[in-house]
C-alpha positions as CSV (number, residue, x, y, z in Angstrom):
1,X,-6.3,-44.7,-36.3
2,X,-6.9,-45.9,-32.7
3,X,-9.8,-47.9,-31.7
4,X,-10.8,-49.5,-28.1
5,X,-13.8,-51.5,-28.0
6,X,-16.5,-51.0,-25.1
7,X,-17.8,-54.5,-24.0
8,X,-21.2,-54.3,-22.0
9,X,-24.2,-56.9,-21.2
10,X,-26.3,-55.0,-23.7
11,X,-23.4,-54.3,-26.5
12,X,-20.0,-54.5,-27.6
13,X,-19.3,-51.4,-29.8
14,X,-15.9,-49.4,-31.5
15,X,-14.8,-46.4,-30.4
16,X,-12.9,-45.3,-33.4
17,X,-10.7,-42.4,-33.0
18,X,-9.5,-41.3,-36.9
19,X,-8.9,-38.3,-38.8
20,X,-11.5,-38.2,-41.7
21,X,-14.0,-40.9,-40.6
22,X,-17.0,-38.3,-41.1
23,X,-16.3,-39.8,-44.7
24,X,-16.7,-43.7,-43.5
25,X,-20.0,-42.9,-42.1
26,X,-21.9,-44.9,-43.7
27,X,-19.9,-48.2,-43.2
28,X,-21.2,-48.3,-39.3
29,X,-25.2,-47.8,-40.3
30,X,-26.7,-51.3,-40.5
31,X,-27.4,-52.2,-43.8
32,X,-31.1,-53.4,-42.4
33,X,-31.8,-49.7,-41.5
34,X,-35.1,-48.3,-42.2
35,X,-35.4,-44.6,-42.2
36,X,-32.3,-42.6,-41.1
37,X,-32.3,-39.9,-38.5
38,X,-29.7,-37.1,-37.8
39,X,-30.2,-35.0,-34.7
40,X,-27.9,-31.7,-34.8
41,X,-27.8,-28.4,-34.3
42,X,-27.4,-25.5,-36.6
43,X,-24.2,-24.7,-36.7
44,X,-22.5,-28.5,-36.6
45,X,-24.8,-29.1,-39.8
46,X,-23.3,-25.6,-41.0
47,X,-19.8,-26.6,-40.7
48,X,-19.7,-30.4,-41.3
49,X,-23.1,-31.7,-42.6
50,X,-21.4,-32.1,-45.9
51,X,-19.2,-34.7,-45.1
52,X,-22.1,-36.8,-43.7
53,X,-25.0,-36.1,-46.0
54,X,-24.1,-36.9,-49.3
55,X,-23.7,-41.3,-47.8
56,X,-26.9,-42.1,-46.8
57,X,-29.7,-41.3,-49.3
58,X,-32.5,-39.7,-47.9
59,X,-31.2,-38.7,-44.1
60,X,-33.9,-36.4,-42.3
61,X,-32.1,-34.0,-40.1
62,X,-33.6,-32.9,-37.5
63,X,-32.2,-29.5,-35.5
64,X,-32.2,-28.9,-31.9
65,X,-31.7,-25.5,-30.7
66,X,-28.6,-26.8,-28.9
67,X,-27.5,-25.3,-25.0
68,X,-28.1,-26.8,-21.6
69,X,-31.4,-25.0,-21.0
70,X,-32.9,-26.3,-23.8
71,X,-31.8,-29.8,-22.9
72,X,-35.4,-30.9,-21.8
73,X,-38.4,-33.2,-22.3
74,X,-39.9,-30.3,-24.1
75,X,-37.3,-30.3,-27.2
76,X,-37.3,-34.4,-26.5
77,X,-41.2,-34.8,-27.3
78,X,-40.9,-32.1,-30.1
79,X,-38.0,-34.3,-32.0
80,X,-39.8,-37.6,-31.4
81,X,-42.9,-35.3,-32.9
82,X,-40.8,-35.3,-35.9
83,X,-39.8,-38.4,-36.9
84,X,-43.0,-39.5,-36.5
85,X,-44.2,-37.2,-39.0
86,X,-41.4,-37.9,-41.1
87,X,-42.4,-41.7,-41.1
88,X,-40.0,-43.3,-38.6
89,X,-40.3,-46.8,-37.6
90,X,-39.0,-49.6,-35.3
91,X,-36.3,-50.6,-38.2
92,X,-35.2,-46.5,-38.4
93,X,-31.8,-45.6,-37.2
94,X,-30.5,-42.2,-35.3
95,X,-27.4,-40.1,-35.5
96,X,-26.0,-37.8,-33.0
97,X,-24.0,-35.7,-34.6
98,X,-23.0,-32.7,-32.1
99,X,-21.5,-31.7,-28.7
100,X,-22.5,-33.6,-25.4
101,X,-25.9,-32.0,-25.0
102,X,-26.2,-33.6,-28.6
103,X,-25.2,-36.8,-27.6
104,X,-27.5,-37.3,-24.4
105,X,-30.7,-36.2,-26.0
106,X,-30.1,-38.0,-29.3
107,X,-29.3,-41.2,-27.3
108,X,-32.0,-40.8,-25.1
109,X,-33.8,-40.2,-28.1
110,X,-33.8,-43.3,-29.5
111,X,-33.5,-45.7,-26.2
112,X,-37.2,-44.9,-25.6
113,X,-38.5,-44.0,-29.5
114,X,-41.2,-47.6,-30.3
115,X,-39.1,-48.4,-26.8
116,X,-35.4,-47.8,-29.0
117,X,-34.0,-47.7,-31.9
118,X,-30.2,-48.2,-32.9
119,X,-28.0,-45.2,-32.2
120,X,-24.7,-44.1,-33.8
121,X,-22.7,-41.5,-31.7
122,X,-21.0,-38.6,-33.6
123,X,-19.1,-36.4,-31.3
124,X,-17.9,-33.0,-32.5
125,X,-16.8,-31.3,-29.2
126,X,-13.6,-32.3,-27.4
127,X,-15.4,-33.1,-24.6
128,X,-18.2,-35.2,-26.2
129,X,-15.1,-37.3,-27.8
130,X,-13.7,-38.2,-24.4
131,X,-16.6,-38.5,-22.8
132,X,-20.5,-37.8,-23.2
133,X,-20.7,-39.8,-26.0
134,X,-18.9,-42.8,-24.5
135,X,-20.6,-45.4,-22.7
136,X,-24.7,-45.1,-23.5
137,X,-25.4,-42.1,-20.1
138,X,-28.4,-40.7,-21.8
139,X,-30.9,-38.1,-20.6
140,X,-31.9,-34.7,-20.1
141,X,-32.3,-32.1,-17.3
142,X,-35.0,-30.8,-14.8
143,X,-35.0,-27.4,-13.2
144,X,-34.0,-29.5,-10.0
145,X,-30.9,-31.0,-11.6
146,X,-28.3,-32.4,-14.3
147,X,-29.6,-35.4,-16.3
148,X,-31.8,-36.2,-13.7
149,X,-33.8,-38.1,-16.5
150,X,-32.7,-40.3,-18.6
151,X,-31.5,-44.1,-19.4
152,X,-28.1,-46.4,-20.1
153,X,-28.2,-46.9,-24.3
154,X,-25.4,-48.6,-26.0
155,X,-24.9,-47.1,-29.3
156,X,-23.7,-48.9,-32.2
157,X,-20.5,-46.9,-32.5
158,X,-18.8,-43.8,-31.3
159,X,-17.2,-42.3,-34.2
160,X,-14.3,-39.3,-33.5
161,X,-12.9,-37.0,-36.1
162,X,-10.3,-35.1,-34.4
163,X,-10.4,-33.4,-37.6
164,X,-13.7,-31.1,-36.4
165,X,-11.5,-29.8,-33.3
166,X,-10.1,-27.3,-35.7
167,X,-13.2,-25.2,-35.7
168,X,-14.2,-24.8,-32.2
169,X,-13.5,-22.4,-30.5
170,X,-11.3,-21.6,-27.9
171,X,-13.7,-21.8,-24.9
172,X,-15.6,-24.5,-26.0
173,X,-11.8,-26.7,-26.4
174,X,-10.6,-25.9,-23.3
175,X,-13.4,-26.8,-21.4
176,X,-13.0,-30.3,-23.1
177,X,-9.2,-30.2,-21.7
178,X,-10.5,-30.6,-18.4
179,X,-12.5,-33.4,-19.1
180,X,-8.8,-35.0,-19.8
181,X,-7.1,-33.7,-17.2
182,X,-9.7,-35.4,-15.3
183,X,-8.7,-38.8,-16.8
184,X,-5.1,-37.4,-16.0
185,X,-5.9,-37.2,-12.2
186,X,-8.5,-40.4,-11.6
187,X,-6.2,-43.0,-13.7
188,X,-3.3,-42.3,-15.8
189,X,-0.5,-40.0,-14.4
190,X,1.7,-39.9,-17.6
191,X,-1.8,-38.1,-18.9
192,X,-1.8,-35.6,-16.2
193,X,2.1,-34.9,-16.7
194,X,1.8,-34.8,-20.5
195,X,-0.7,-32.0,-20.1
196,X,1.3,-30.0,-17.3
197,X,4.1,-30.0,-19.4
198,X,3.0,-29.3,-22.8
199,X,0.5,-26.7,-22.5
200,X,1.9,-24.4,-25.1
201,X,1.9,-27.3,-28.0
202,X,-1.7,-28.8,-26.2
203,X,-3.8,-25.2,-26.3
204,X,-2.0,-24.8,-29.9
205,X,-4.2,-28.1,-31.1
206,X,-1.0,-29.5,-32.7
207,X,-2.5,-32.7,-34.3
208,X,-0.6,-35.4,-33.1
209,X,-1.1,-34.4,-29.8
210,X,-4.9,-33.5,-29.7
211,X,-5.3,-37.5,-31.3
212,X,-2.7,-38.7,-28.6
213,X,-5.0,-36.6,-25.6
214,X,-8.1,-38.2,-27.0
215,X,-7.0,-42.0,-27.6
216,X,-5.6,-41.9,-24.4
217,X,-8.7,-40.5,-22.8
218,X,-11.1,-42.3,-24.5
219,X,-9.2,-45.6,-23.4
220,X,-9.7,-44.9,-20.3
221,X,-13.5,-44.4,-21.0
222,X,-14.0,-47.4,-22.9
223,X,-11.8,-49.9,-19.7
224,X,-13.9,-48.3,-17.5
225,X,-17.6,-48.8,-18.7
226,X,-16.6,-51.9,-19.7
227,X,-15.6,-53.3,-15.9
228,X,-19.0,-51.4,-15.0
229,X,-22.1,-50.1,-17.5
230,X,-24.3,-49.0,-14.8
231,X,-22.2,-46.9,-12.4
232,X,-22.5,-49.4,-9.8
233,X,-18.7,-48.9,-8.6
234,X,-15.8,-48.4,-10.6
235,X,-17.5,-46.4,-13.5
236,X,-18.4,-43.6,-10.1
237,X,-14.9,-42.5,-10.5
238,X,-15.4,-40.7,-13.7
239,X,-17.2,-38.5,-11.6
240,X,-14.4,-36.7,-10.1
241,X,-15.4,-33.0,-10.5
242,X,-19.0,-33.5,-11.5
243,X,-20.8,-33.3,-8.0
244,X,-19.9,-29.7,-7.2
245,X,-19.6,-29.1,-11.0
246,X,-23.5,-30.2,-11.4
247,X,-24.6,-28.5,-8.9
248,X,-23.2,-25.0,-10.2
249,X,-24.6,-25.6,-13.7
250,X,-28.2,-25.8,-11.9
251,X,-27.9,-22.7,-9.5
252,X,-26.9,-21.0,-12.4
253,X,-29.5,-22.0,-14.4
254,X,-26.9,-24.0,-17.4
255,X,-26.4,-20.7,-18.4
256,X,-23.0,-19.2,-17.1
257,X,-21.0,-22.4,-17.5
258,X,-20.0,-24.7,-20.1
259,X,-20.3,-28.4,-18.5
260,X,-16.2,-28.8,-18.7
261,X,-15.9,-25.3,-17.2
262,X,-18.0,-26.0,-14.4
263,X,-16.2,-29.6,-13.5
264,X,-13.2,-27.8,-13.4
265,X,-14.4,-25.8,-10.4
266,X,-15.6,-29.2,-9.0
267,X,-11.8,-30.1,-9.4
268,X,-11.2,-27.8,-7.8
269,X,-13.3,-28.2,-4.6
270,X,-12.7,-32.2,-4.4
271,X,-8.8,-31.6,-4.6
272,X,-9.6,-28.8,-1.7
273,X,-11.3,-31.0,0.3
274,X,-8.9,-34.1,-0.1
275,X,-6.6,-32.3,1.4
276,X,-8.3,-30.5,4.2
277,X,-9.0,-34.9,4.6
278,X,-5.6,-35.3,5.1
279,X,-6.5,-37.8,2.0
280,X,-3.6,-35.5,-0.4
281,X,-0.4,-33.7,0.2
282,X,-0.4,-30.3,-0.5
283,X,2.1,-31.0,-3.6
284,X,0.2,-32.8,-5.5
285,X,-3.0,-31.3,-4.5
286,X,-1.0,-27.5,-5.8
287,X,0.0,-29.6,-9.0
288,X,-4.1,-30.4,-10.1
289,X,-4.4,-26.8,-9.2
290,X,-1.9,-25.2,-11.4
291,X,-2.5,-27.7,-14.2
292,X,-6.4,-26.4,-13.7
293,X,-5.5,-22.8,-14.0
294,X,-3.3,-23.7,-16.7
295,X,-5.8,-24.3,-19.4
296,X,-8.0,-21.6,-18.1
297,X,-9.4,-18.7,-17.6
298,X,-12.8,-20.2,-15.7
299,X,-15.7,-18.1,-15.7
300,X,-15.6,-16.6,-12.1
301,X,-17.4,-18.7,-9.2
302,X,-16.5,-16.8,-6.5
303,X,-20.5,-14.7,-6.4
304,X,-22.2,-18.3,-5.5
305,X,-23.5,-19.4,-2.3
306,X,-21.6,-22.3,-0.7
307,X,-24.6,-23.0,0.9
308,X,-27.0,-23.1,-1.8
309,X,-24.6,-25.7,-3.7
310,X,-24.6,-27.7,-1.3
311,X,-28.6,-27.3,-1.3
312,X,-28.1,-28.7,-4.7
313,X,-26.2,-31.6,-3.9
314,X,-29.3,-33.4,-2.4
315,X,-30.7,-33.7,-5.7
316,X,-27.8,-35.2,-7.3
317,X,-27.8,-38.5,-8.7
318,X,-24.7,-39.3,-6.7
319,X,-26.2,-39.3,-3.6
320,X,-27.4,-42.0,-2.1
321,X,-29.7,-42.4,0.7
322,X,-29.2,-39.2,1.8
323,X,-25.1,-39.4,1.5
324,X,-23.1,-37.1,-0.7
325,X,-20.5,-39.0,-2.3
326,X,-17.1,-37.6,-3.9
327,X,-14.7,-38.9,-5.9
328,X,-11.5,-37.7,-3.6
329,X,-7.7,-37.7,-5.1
330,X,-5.8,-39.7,-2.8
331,X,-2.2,-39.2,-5.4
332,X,-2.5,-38.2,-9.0
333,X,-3.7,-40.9,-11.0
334,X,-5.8,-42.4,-8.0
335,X,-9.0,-41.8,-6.1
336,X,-11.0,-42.8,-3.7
337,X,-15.0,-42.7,-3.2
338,X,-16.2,-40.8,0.3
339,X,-19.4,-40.2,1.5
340,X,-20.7,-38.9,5.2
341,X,-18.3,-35.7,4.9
342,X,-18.7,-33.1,7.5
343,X,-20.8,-30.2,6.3
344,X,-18.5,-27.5,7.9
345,X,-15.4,-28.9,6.1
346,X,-17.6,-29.0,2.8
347,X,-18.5,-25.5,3.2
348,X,-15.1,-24.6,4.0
349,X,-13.8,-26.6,0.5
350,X,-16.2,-24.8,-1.2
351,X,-15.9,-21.4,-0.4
352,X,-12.2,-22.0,-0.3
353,X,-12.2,-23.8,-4.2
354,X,-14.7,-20.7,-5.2
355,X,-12.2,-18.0,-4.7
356,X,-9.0,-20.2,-6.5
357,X,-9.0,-18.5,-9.3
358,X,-10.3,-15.2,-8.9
């Protein structure tokens, strides 16, 4: 069992990484809880709602269709519609129990429901366990853009059973990977190496090492939001990846990329454009890309518009006052925050990064 403890202004809260704590569930609900609330989808309930049911009496679950196109105010009023109906109050309690898209609707969910109600974080993807479902992001999308909408909500805990990564599937795991290997590259290089040099036993899901890829990760996560909750400097590094990788998912409507999947092609792009900077040497900068294609295959990029992403980029939460910002690799393990970057040597990154892999 691993846990690191996220300390913010608005809450200090475990993030407890151990096999079979679906079972302890009901230890982290408050025992002053009205009404409890389960958002999940479908198949999550399918495969693991057993676990969690039987604990706390009489749980409403509530589904969501699940998928980033469905991630919208639309589905948000419809599952506040329900708890209403079902009787919830200011004293009831939520559970997201579900992949990332889970975990920021859910959250944002109950920051806003009779102006919030506690949270409890379930994540049941790889890449919800390292990431989305550490350190209260919340929110949904807009035709315009990723979680363009949403709020900062602490939840009470983040609970992760590395016991559920046994049944998903392939694609789905390896687009979590990359959400490490980002961790690798921003801040821990003995993370980066471990997954360039293990990537038989890694893609195998050997156990020890899938709970020694996620503690290490979700450190990372939990040091991070706690030096900075709002993403007012230090926390912007966790972004590596995610400015070209956002604006892919929306000019392709969240519907030919999984979020991991499309941050690796942002990796891609920011390690490109580092080192057309002059920022990395072309070592390391071949190293991020060979780890990349490592745990891939990526669905292929190499159709969109350079031009239209960078369209995109304008509605991005990550720029400010008109400037683009990217998190750049200067060495593996560190980065650096750039804005004001040359269009032409963006482009040039871009449609470079796009055809990597293809």
């Amino acid at each position: 069992m691993h846990r690191f403890d996220v300390r913010t202004a608005q809450r200090t809260y475990p993030c407890v990484v151990e096999r079979g704590i679906l079972r302890r569930v009901s230890e982290f609900v408050p025992s002053s809880a009205g009404k409890i609330f389960l958002v999940t989808t479908e198949d999550v309930w399918t495969l693991h709602g057993a676990e969690i049911g039987g604990q706390l009496g009489d749980l409403r679950v509530l589904f969501f269709a699940g998928g980033e196109v469905n991630k919208r105010l639309a589905a948000l009023e419809a599952l506040a519609e329900q708890m209403v109906e079902y009787g919830a109050d200011r004293t009831s309690a939520l559970i997201a129990f579900g992949g990332g898209i889970v975990t920021d609707i859910a959250g944002f969910l109950a920051s806003i429901f009779m102006r919030s109600i506690d949270v409890l974080q379930i994540p049941t993807t790889l890449l919800a366990q390292v990431d989305a479902a550490i350190g209260g992001k919340t929110g949904v999308n807009l035709v315009s853009g990723k979680n363009l909408i949403g709020t900062f909500y602490q939840p009470l805990a983040v609970l992760i059973d590395p016991d559920v990564i046994a049944t998903l599937p392939d694609r789905e795991y390896r687009a979590g990977l990359f959400e490490v290997l980002k961790c690798g590259v921003i801040r821990d290089r003995p993370l980066f190496d471990l997954l360039a040099n293990l990537s038989d036993e890694v893609l195998s899901r050997k156990p020890d090492l899938v709970d020694d890829l996620i503690a290490r990760a979700v450190r990372i996560k939990a040091e991070i939001v706690s030096a900075d909750e709002r993403e007012s400097d230090l926390r912007r590094i966790l972004n590596f990846g995610h400015t070209i990788g956002h604006a892919i998912e929306a000019e392709t409507q969240y519907a030919q990329f999984l979020h991991g999947e499309a941050v690796a092609w942002g990796m891609l792009t920011a390690t490109r454009l580092a080192e057309l900077l002059g920022m990395l040497n072309s070592d390391n900068a071949g190293e991020v890309r060979r780890v990349i294609c490592r745990y891939g295959p990526l669905p292929p990029a190499k159709h969109l518009s350079p031009d239209r992403l960078i369209e995109r980029l304008a509605a991005d939460k990550k720029t400010l006052q008109g400037k683009i910002h990217f998190v750049l690799p200067t060495a593996i393990g560190e980065v650096k925050i750039i804005s004001g970057i040359d269009v032409g040597i963006l482009r040039q990154a871009i449609a470079a990064s796009l055809q990597e892999l293809s």
